[in-house]
N, C-alpha and C positions, 0 to 999 in steps of 0.2 A: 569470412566464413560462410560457407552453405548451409548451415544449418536449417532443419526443416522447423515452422511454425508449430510450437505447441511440443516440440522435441525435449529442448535444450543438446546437451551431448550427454547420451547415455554408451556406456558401455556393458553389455549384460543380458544373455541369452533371454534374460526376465523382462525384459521391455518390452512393454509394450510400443513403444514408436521404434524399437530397434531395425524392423522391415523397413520404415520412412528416411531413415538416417543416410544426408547421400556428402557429408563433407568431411575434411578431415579436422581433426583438434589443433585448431595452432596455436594452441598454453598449454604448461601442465600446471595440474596441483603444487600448491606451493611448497615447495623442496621443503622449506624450515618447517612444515606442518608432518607433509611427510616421513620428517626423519626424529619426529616421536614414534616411540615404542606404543604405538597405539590398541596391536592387538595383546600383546602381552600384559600390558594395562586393564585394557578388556575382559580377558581371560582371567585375571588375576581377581576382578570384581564379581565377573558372573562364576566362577567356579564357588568361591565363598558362598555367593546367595543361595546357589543352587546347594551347600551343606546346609545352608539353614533352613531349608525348607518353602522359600517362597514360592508360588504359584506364579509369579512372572517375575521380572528382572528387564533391564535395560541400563545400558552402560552411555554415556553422551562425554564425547573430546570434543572443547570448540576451540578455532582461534580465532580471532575476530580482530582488522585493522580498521582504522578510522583515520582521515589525513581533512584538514577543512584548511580553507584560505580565503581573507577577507583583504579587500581594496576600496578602502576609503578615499574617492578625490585622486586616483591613481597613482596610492602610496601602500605597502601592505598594510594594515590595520591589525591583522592577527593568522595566525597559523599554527595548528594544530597536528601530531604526526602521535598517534599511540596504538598499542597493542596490548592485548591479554588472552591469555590461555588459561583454560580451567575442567576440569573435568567431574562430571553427577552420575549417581547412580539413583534409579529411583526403581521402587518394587513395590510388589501388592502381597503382601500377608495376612492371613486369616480375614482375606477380603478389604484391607485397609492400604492404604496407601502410606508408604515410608521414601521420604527424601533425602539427601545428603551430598553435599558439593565441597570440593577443597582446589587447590590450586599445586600442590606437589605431588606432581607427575612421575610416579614411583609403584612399582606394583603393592609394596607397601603402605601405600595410602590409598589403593584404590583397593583393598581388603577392609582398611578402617571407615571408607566411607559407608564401602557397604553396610559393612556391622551399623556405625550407626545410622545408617535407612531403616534399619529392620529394628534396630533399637525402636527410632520414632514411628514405623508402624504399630510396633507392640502396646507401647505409649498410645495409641490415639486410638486403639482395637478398643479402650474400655468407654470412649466417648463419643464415640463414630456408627450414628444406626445404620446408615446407610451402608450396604455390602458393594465393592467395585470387582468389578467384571468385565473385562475385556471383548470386545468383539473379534471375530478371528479376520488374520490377515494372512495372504500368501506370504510367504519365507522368499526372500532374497539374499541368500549369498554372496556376498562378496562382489557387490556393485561400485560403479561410480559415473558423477552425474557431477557436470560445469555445465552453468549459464554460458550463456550467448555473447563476447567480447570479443574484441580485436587486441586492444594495449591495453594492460595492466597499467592501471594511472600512477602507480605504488614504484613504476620502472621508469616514469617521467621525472628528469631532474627538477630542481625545487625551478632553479633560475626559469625554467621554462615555462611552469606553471605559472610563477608569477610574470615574465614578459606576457601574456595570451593573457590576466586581468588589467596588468595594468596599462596595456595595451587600449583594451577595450572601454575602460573606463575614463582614460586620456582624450580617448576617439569621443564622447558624450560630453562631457564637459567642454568640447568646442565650439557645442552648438549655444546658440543665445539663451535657447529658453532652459537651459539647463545649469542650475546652482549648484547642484551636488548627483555624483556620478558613483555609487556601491555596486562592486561585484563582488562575487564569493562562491566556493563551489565546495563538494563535500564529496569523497570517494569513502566506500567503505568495502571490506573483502570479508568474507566470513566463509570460514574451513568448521566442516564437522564431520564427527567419526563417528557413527552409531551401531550399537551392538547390543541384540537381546539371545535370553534363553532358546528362542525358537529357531534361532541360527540366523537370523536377519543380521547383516551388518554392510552399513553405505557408506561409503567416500564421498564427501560432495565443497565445490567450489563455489561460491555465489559472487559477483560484483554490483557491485551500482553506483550511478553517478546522479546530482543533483548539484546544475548551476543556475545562480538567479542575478540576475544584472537591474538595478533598481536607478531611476533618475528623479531627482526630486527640484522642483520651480519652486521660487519663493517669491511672492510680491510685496517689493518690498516698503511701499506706499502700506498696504494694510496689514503686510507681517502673514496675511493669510498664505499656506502652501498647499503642494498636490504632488504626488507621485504615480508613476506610470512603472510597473514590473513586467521582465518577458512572461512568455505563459511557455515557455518551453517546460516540458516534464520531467521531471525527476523519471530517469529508465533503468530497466537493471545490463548497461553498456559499460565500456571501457573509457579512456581517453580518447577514443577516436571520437564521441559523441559531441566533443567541444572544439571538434576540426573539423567538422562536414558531414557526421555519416547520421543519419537520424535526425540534424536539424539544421534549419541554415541560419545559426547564427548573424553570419553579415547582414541577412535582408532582417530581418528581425529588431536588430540593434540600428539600422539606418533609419527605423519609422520610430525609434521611442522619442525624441525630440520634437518633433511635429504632432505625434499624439498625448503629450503632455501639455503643450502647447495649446492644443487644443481643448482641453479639460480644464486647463486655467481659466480658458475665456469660456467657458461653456456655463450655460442656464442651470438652474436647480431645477429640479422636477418637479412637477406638479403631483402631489400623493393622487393617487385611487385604483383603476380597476383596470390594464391593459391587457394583452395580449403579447405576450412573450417569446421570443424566439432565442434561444439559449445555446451558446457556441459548447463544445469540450471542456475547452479550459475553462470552464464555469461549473457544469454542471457536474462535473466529476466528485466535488466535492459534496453534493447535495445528493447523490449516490454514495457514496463512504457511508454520510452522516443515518440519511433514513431508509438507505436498504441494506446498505453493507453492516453497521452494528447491529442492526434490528433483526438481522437473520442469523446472528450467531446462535446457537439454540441454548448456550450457557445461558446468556442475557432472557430469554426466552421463557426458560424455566425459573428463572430465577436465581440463578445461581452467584450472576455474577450480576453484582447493583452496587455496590461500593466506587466505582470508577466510572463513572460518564450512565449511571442507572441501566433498569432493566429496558422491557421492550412490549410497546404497543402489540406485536405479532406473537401473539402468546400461540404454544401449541397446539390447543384444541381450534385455533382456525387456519389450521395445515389442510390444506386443499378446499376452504373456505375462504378465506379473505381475501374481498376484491378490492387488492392493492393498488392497483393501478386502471389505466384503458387497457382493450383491447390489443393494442399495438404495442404492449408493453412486456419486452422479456426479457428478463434479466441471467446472465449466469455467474458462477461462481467456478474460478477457473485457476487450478496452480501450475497450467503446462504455456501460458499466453507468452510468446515469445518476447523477449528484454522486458517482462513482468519485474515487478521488484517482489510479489508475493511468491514467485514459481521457482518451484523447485524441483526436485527428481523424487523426495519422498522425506516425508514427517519425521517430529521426533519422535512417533511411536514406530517405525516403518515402512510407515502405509503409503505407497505408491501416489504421485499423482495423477490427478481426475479433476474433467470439467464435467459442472450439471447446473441443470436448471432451481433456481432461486426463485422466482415469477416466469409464469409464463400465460399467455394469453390473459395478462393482468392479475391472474389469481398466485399466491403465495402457495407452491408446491415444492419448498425447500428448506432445507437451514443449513449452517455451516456445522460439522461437527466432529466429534476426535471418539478414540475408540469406546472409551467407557459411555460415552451416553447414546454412542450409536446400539451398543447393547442394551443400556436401559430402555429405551425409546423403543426397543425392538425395529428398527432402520435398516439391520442388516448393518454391510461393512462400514466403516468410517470412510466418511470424503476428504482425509488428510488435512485436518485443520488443527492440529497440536504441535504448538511452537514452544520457543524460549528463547528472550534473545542474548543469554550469557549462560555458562555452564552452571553459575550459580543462580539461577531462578529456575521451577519446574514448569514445563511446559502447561499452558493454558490454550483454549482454543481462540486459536488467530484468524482473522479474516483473509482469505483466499483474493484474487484478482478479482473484483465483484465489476461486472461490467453491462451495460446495454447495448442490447445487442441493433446494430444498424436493420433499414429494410432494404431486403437484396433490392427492390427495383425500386429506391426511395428515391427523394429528391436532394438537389444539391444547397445548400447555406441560403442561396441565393434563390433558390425555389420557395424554401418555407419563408422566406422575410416575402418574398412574393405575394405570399399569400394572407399578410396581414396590411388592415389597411390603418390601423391604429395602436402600435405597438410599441415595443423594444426590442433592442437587440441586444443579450448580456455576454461579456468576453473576461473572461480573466479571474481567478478567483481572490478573495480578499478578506474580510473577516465572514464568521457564522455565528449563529447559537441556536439551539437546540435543547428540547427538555429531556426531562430523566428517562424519557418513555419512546424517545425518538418519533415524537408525533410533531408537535407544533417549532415551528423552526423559522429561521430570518438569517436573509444570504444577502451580502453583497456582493462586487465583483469592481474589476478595475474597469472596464467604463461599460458606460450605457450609451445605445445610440437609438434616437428619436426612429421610430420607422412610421410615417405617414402617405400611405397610397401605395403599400407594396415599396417602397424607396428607404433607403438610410437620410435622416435629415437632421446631425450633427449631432455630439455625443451632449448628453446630460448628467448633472451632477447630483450626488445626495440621494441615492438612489438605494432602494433595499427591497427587495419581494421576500413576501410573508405569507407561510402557510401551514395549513396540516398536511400530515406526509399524502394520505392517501385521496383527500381534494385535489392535492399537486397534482401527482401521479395519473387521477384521475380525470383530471384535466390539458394530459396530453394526448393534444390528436393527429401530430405525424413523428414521425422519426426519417433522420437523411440515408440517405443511402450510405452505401460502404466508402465511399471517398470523401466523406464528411467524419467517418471514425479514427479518432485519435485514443493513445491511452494516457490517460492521465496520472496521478496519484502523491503520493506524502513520503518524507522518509519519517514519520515523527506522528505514527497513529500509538495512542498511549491506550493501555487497558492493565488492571487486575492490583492486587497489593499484594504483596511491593510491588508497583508500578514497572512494567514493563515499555520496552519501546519497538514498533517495528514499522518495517515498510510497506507497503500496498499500491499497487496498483489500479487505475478504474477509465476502462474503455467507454467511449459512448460516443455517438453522431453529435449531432447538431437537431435540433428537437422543438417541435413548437405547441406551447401550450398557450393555453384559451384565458384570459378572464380571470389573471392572478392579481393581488393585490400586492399594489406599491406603497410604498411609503418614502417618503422624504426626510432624510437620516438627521437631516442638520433641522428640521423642526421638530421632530422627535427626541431632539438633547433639548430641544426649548432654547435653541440658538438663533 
C-alpha cells in the first residue's frame, strides 16, 4: 500500500488528510461486521433517546478478533482464535451520564439499552454534582477509516502460522548456547460503528500485530539462567510484518544466540552514577510510564487514581513545568502511521490529531476527551476517549505519545561517541513506577559497558533509577531521525473495571548525563 504517513485510509470529503491520500485500499471492511444491520440498530437507539429527551446520545457496534500462538522448544504450546460482538449506548441527561451495553443485536434491544442508559442517568442525576457538558465537534457523516496492512493475519491458514514459529524456534535451539527456544505472536482486528445525535457516524477497521521470540541459557554447573528477547515492536501491521515488511526478522533471530551467550559470561555491574545512552527499544517504555500516563488530564485532575494512581503533572503547572531539558519534545499523536493507538476518530467522534505534550521541555499538554476539554475550557477534545469492548464506556486513552527525534541530530553511534564512561541500554524488560508517575526503576535486556566513547562488552544486573523530571532533565542530545523507531505494548491497563489497550511510543536514541545505576542482583540481597 501507498498509504501516506499520518493518513491511515480515509474515505470522506471531511478529511482532513483526504488531499494527501495517493494509494488505493487493498482490504475491505470485514464482510461479517458489515453485514450487521448497523444503521438500523443505530437508528433504533438514537430515535428512542432523542424521545426521551437527552441532550446527547451516542450509539457504539464493536467487533473485535483476537488469534495468539505459542511455541515451546518448537512444539505449539497454545493457541488461541475468539471473537465477540457487542453493542453501548451511552447519553448525558440532566447533565449526567447514563450507560448501557448488551450483546443482542436487534433494534429491539438497542431501544432497551437505551431506555436503561437513561434509566442509569436518572439514577445517578440525584448523586452526581458534577454537570457533563460536551465540547463541540465537527459532524462527520458517514465515514470510513482502515489502518495501514497488507494480509489480514485472520486469512493466514493455522498450518502456516505455526510452520513460520516453529520454524523459527527449531532454528534457535541449534545453537549451543541455547536450552530453550519460545515464540508466540498475537494478531487482533477490531471493527467499530459509531453514531450520535449530531449526525456523526464512522466505520473504522484497525489491525495489529505483536511477535516475541525469547531464548533462554541455563548453566547448568550452577542452575543459574538468562534470557535474551527480540526488541521487534508490536505495530499496528498485517501478516506481512512476520515476512519482511517492517522488520527483518532473519538478521535479528541470527544474533539471539551469540547475545545470550554473551550475557551468560558477562560481569555484574558495578552500582553508582553513569552516563547513559538509551536505544528505542528501551526507552519507549520509560515514555509510556512517565510522560505518557502522567499526561492524561483524567489522572491529572484526579480523576482517575484507583488504577496505576494519579499524576505528579497536576494542572495548574500547564505551561509551567520544567519536565524535561531543552531538547526535549514530546507529542501525542493518533494519525502515526502502523500506530497501535491511531485511528481515524474516537468513540465520541472526534477526529484524529497530533499535538504537543512537552515542548522545549516545558509540559504544554495533556491527553483529553470531550467533557473535560469543556471543563478545562481547552477548546475541542484531542480524541483521546476509548473503550476496548462494547461493554465498558469509553475512558480517556493514551494516544501514540512519542519523542520526537532532532532533524540534524546524531546517529547511535554518535551519542555513545560521546561518552566516555557510560552504558548503553537496549531492550526493554521489567519497570516500577510510583502512584504519581515520578520515582521509577527500569531495566532492559542488556547493558553494554561504554568506555572512551567505545562499547566494551555487555554487563549484567543492571537497573537505572530515577525521578521523572531529573531523568528528563538530564537529557542532553537526542539522534536524529534514522535512530527513530516506534515502539509500544498491546497490554497498557487503566480504569475499573480495568480496561485493556494498545499504544504506541516513537523516540530516537537519546543520551543522558549522570543517572544512577543499581545492581539488581545486590539489591535482592543476592
Amino acid at each position: 500500500m501507498t498509504t501516506p504517513v499520518g493518513c491511515g485510509v480515509f474515505a470522506s470529503e471531511h478529511n482532513r488528510c483526504a488531499e494527501r491520500q495517493n494509494g488505493p485500499v487493498t482490504h475491505e471492511i470485514d464482510p461479517t461486521f458489515l453485514a450487521i444491520e448497523r444503521t438500523r440498530l443505530a437508528d433504533a437507539a438514537l430515535g428512542r433517546a432523542r424521545e426521551l429527551g437527552v441532550a446527547h446520545a451516542d450509539f457504539r457496534l464493536e467487533r473485535t478478533r483476537d488469534a495468539s500462538l505459542r511455541v515451546h522448544d518448537a512444539e505449539v504450546d497454545g493457541a488461541l482464535d475468539s471473537e465477540g460482538s457487542g453493542m453501548a449506548v451511552r447519553v448525558v441527561l440532566d447533565g449526567t451520564w447514563g450507560f448501557a451495553a448488551g450483546v443482542d443485536l436487534t433494534p429491539e434491544a438497542a431501544v432497551r439499552i437505551t431506555e436503561l442508559a437513561v434509566d442509569v442517568a436518572r439514577a445517578s442525576h440525584a448523586i452526581t454534582a458534577e454537570r457533563v457538558e460536551l465540547a463541540d465537534e465537527p459532524v462527520y457523516p458517514g465515514v470510513t477509516w482502515q489502518s495501514d496492512y497488507d494480509i489480514n493475519p485472520f486469512d493466514v491458514p493455522d498450518n502456516e502460522r505455526i510452520a513460520l514459529l516453529v520454524g523459527w524456534s527449531a532454528r534457535l535451539l541449534a545453537a549451543e548456547s541455547v536450552d530453550h527456544a519460545d515464540a508466540s505472536v498475537h494478531h487482533a482486528q477490531e471493527n467499530k460503528f459509531y453514531a450520535d445525535l449530531a449526525g456523526t457516524v464512522t466505520t473504522q477497521q484497525r489491525m495489529r500485530t505483536h511477535a516475541v521470540v525469547e531464548v533462554i541459557g541455563v548453566d547448568t554447573t550452577s542452575g543459574a539462567f538468562e534470557s535474551m528477547r527480540t526488541i521487534a515492536p508490536p505495530v499496528g501491521r498485517g501478516w506481512e510484518y512476520l515476512t519482511g515488511t517492517g522488520w527483518d526478522w532473519d538478521a535479528e533471530l541470527a544474533t539471539l544466540p551469540g547475545l545470550l551467550a554473551e550475557k551468560m559470561a558477562a560481569p555484574t555491574v558495578d552500582a553508582g552514577t553513569y552516563d547513559l545512552v538509551i536505544d528505542p527499544s528501551n526507552l519507549w517504555l520509560t515514555i509510556h510510564e512517565s510522560i505518557g500516563h502522567a499526561t492524561e488530564l483524567d489522572r491529572a485532575l484526579g480523576y482517575e487514581a484507583a488504577y496505576a494512581g494519579t499524576s505528579f503533572a497536576t494542572f495548574d503547572k500547564l505551561g509551567n513545568l520544567r519536565y524535561g531539558s531543552p531538547v526535549m519534545h514530546v507529542t501525542a499523536d493518533r494519525t502515526a502511521a502502523h500506530g497501535l493507538a491511531s485511528v481515524g476518530y474516537d468513540d465520541e467522534g472526534v477526529a484524529s490529531q497530533s499535538w504537543d505534550l512537552v515542548r522545549d521541555g516545558i509540559l504544554v499538554g495533556y491527553q483529553i476527551d470531550r467533557r473535560m476539554a469543556q471543563m478545562k475550557g481547552l477548546g475541542r477534545s484531542n480524541g483521546c476517549a476509548f473503550a476496548d469492548s462494547s461493554h465498558h464506556v469509553p475512558i480517556q486513552r493514551m494516544a501514540n505519545v512519542s519523542l520526537q527525534p532532532a532533524p540534524d541530530g546524531p546517529t547511535t553511534d554518535g551519542l555513545i561517541g560521546a561518552v566516555d564512561d557510560g552504558l548503553y541500554v537496549i531492550g526493554d524488560k521489567s519497570w516500577s513506577i510510583d502512584m504519581q508517575r515520578y520515582n521509577f526503576q527500569f531495566t532492559g535486556q542488556r547493558f553494554y559497558r561504554i568506555r572512551g566513547g567505545r562499547l566494551a562488552g555487555q554487563l549484567r544486573d543492571v537497573a537505572y533509577q530515577a525521578t521523572t523530571t531529573d531523568f528528563w532533565g538530564s537529557m542532553e542530545a537526542v539522534g536524529g531521525p534514522s535512530t527513530y523507531v516506534l515502539g509500544g505494548a498491546f497490554n497498557c491497563g487503566k480504569g475499573q473495571p480495568g480496561q485493556v489497550a494498545a499504544v504506541s511510543h516513537g523516540c530516537p536514541s537519546a543520551l543522558f548525563r549522570q543517572v544512577r545505576i543499581l545492581n539488581t542482583n545486590a539489591e535482592a540481597g543476592r
